[in-house]
C-alpha positions in Angstrom: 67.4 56.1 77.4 70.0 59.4 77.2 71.7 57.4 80.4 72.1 53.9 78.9 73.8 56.0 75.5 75.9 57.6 77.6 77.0 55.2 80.0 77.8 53.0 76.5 80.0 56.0 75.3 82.4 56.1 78.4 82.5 52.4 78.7 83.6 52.8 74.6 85.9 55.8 75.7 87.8 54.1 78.9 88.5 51.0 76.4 90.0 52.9 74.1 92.0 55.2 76.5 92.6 51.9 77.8 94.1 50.7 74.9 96.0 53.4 73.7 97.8 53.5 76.8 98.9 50.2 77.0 100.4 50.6 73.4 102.1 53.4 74.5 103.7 51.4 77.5 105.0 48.3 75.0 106.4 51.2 72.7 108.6 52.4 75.7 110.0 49.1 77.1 111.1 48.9 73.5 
């Protein structure tokens, strides 16, 4: 059960990383 809440939080984590990042990338072509 710990595993599967885990797992969920650096699937969550990695998305938003994920996302952040690719903000980051528009904002410098601008």
């Amino acid at each position: 059960m710990k595993g599967k809440i885990y797992l969920k939080f650096l699937i969550i984590i990695s998305l938003a990383l994920s996302l952040i990042g690719a903000t980051y990338s528009i904002n410098e072509e601008i």
